[in-house]
N, C-alpha and C positions, 0 to 999 in steps of 0.2 A: 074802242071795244077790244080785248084781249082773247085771243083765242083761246076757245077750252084744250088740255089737252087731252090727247087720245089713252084710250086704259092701255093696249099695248103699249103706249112709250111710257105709260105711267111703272108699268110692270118691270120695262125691260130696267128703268132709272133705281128702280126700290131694290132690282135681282143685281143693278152694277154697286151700289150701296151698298147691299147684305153679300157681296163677294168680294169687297176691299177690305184686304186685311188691315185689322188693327190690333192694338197690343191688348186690350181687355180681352178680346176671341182669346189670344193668346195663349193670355193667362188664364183663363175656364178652360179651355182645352188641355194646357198642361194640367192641372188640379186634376179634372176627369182621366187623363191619362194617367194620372198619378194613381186614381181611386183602382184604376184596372191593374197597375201593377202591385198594388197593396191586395189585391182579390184574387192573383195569382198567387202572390207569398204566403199569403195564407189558406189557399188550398196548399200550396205545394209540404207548408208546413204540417197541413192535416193527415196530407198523405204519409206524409213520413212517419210520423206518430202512429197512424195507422197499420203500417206496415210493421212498425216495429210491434203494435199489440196483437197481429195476429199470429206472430213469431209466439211472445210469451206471454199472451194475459190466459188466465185459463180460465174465459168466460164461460165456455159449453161445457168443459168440465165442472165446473159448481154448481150449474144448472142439470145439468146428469146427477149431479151426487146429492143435491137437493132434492130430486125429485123422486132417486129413489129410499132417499132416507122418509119420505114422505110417505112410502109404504110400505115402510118396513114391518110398522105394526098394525100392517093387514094380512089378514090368513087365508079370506074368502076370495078366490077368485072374481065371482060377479062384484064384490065392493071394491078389489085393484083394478079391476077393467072400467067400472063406471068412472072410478078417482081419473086415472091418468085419460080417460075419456073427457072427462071436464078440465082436467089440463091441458091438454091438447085443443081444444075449441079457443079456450080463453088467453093460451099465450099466443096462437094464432092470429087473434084478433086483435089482439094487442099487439104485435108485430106491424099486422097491416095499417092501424092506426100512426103507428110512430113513422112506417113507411121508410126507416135506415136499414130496415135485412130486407133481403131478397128472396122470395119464393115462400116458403113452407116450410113449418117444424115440423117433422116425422117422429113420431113414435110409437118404440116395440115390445112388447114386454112380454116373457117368454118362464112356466114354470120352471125354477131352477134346479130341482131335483128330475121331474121329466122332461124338459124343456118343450113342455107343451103350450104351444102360442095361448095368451091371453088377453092381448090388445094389439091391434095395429093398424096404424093411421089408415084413411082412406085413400091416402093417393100412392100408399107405399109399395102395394100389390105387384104393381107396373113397372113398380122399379128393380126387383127382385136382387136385394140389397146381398153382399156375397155373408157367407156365413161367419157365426161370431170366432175366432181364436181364442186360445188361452192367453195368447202373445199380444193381442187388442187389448186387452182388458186394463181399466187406468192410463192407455194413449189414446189420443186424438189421433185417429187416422184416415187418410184420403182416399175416396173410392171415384169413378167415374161413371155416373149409372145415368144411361139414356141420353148422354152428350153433354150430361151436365157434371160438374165437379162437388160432390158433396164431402164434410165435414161429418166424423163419427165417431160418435160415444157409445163406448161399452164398458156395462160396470155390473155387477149384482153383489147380491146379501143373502143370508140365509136362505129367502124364500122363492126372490126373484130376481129374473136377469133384464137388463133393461136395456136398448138402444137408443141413442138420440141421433137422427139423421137431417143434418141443416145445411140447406145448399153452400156454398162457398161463396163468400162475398167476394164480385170483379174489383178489379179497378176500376174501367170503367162506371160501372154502379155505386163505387165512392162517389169519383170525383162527380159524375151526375149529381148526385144527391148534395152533395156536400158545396160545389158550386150552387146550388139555385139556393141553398141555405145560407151564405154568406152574404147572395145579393140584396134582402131583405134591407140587412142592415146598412152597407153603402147607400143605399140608397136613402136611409134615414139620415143617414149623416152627411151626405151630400150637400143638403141646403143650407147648414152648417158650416160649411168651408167654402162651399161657391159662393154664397152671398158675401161674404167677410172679404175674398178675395179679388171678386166683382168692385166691392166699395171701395176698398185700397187700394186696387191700379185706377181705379177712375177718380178718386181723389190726390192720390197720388202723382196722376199724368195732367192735375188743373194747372199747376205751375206752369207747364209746357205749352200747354195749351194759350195761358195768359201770355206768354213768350212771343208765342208763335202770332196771335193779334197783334201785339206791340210792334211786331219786326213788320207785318202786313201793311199797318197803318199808317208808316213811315212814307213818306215823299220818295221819289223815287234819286233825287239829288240830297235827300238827307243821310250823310255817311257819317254822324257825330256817336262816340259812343250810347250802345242799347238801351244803359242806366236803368236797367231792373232790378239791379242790387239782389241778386238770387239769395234766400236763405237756405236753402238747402244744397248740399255737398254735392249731390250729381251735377244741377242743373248750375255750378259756378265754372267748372271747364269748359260747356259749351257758351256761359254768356265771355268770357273770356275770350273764346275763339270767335266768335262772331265781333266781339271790339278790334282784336287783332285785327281781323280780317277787313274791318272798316277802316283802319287806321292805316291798313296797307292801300287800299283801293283809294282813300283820301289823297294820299300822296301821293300814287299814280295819276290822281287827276288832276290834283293841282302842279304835278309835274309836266303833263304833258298838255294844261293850261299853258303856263309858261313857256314849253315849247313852241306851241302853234303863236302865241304872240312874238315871239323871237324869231321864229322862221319869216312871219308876216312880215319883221321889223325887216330881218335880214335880204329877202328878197325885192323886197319897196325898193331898196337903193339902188340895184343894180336894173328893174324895172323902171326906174324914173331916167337913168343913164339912158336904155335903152332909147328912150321917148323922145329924150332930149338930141341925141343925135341924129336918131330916124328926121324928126324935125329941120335940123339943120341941113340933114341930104335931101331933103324934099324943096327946103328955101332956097340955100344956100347955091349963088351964082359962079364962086369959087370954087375951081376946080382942087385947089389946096385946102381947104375948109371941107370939102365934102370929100377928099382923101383922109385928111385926119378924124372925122365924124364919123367915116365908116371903120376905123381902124378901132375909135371908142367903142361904137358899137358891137366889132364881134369879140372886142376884151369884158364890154357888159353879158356879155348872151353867151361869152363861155364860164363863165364866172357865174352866173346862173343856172346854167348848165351841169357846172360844177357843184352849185349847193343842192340843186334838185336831186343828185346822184349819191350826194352825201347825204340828206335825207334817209332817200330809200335806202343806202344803206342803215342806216340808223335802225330806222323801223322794221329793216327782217332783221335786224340782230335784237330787236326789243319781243319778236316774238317766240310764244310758250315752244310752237312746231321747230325743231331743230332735223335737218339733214345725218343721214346718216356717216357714219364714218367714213372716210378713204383712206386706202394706202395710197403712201406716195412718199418717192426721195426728196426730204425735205430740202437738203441741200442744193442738189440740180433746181428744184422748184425757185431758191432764192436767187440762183447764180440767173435764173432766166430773169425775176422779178428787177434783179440789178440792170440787167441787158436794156430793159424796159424803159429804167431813169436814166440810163446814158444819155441818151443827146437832152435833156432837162441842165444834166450836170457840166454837160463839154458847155452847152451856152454860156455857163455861169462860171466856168473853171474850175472846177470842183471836181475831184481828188473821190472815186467810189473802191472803198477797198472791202474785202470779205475773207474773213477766219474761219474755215467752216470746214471739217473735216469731204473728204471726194464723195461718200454716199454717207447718208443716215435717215435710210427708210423708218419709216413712221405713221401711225395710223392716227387720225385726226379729223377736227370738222372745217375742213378745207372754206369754205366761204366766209368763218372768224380768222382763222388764219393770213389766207388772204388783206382780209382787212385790218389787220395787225400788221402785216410785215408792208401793203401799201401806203399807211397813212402812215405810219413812220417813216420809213422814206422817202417819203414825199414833205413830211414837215421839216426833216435835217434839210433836204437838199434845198427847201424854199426861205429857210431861214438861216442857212449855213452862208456866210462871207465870202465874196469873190475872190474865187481862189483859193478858197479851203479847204478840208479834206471833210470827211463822212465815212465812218468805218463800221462796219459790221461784223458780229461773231457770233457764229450757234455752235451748241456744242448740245449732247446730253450728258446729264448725271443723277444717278440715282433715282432713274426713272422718269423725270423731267425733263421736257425741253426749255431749253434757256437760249434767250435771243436778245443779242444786245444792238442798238444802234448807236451811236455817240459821234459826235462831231464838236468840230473848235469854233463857233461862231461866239454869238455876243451872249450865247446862255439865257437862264432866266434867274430875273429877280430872286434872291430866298423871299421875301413879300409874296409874289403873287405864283408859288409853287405849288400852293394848295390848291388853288382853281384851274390849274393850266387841262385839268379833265371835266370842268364843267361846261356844257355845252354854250357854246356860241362865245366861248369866252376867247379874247385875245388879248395877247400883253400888249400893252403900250411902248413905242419905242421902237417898232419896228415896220419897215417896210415895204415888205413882201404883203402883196391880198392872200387875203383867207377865208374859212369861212366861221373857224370857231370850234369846228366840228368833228376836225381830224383825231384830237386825242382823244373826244369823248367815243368815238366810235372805239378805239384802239381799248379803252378801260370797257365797255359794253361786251364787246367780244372775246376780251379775257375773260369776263367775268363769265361767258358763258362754256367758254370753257373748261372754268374750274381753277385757275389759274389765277396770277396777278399780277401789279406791271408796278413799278416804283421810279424815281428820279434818280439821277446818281451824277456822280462826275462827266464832263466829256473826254476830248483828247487833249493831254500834255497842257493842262491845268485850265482850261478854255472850255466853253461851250455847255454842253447838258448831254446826257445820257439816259438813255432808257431801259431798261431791264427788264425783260418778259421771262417770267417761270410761269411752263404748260405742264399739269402731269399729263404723261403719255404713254399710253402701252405701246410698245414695237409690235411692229407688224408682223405679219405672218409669215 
């Protein structure tokens, strides 16, 4: 029986839902933001038209000279005062209908021979408008009556003198008006471009979607390419990089498949030595027999010891975390690294020489280094001839370090040059123990340096050579 769930966690699941962004939101929200800046640009463009027709359109002027051309050919007093009385109610009303002017038409009209008042509006009284000029008469001029800013026309004709007094349109009062007239229509047009744009990211984003199943559905050991076959242009660089990126992970794991069975291989032998000797020191009644068993024994369990070390090395040089840089005198650092293999090389008579300028400070990742400059001399001196020499030389140039090892032993085959860096590998023909793993560490921690490491001659026509170029900045 399945628990119901509770409406808060139903709520809190639908508000984490409708608060993860997705790319449809997205794209509605840009379009809407788009609609707000298209309803800016075109206030801002009203304004400016605006601005410029209150500069030059001579609207109140035509309407002044209209109106009183309109009574011109009246002579009676009471029939100009009724006329412009009926004009004044009706353009009034018609202003407040269209609701784009502000306030109130005022009008004046005044006999023009005694300039004896003959109309004037009702709200005009209060305003006590200043008197007419010769010098107003055919301009548009600005008064400030009672706080507010009016617009005025003065004109007359034979009979009469007329004012028109119209408050002054704000900005403010544009852009009011004129903004909530704009939003009308956005808003008509909205469902028009949201729905269109809604369908097209969401039809547009199914490919991705189908992608994004296919990659889900996969086994979690299934790293074979995606094979979506993407028809569309965007979605082919990510199906590409996603095969890339399978085809690298493939090989990481069927390489380090093949590592762990190799290491298995490698370690079985010198674990089976162990056993076998242990055995013999626990049977054996011989005092010589259980001398020579213990001496097999601690050459198995160092030799062990030895591939366990070589491992770990292996696997912090295979990983992504890298150490940060040190300075440090490369050269002192080798002369001590030599110091090291001295008595390895006095056992075997072997000859350690080194070319290396007396300091050459250098900034580098000291734990690759390291195991560059130890498994290579460790491989010369374990494979170099009794009695033979093993030379070394750093030098920099041109911003690189360059470190050579070379010595005169028996060399390696041109055959098997190509693998002498694959792991666990050893040539044939020789018999020195090993584990396989010295040079692949040596190629691993060049490469993580940035660097690279190549074969070359030894000493005085004999032997094999190594050649390590690191780039490296100098230190501080």
């Amino acid at each position: 029986m399945t628990r119901p769930v509770s409406l808060p966690r139903k709520l809190h699941t639908a508000w984490t839902r409708l608060a993860e962004p997705t790319l449809v939101r997205r794209s509605v929200i840009s379009v809407m933001v788009a609609f707000v800046l298209v309803w800016v640009v075109l206030l801002g463009y009203n304004y400016v038209n605006y601005k410029q027709a209150i500069t030059y359109d001579p609207g109140l002027q035509k309407y002044g000279d209209a109106v009183l051309d309109s009574l011109a050919h009246l002579t009676d007093r009471s029939q100009a005062s009724a006329a412009l009385a009926s004009t004044d109610h009706w353009t009034n009303i018609r202003r407040r209908q269209i609701g784009l002017l502000p306030g109130t038409l005022l009008h004046e009209l005044k006999d023009a021979a005694t300039g004896q008042p003959v109309f004037a509006s009702p709200g005009l009284q209060p305003l006590t408008p200043p008197p007419a000029t010769p010098e107003a008469v055919g301009v548009i001029t600005e008064a400030r009556l009672g706080g507010t800013v009016y617009r005025i026309y003065t004109g007359h004709n034979a009979r009469w003198a007329l004012r028109v007094i119209e408050p002054k349109r704000t900005d403010s009062n544009f852009l009011q008006y004129n903004g909530r007239a704009l939003v009308p229509y956005l808003l008509l047009a909205s469902p028009f471009v949201l729905l269109p744009v809604w369908l097209s990211v969401r039809n547009g984003l199914r490919p991705l979607q189908q992608l994004a199943r296919r990659i889900a559905q996969r086994n979690t050991d299934d790293l074979k390419p995606v094979g979506f076959n993407a028809r569309h242009r965007e979605l082919k660089p990510l199906e590409q990089s996603l095969d890339h990126l399978f085809a690298q992970l493939r090989q990481k794991v069927e390489r380090e498949r093949a590592f762990v069975q190799d290491a298995a291989h490698e370690i079985r032998t010198p674990l089976a030595v162990i056993t076998a000797q242990a055995h013999v020191m626990a049977r054996s009644q011989s005092e010589d027999e259980r001398t020579q068993a213990q001496a097999h024994l601690e050459q198995a369990i160092a030799r062990t010891s030895h591939l366990a070390q070589q491992l770990l090395d292996l696997a912090a040089l295979d990983e992504a975390q890298r150490p940060a840089p040190r300075d440090l005198d490369v050269a002192q650092w080798l002369r001590a690294a030599l110091a090291q293999a001295a008595p390895q090389a006095m056992a075997r008579q072997i000859e350690l020489s080194l070319d290396a300028p007396d300091s050459l400070p250098a900034r580098l990742d000291l734990p690759a280094f390291e195991s560059i400059a130890h498994n290579l001399i460790d491989n010369a001196v374990r494979y170099a001839e009794s009695g033979g020499s093993v030379s070394l030389t750093l030098r920099e140039e041109a911003g690189e370090l360059h470190l050579a090892v070379q010595d005169d032993g028996p060399g390696i085959p041109a055959a098997e040059r190509s693998r002498v860096f694959e792991r666990f590998y050893r040539g044939l023909g020789h018999a020195a123990n090993g584990s396989g793993l010295g040079l692949a560490i040596v190629r691993q921690a060049v490469l993580r340096m940035g660097g690279q490491v190549r074969l070359g001659d030894g000493l005085n026509g004999r032997g094999v050579g190594f050649f390590v170029g690191i780039p490296l900045p100098r230190a501080a």
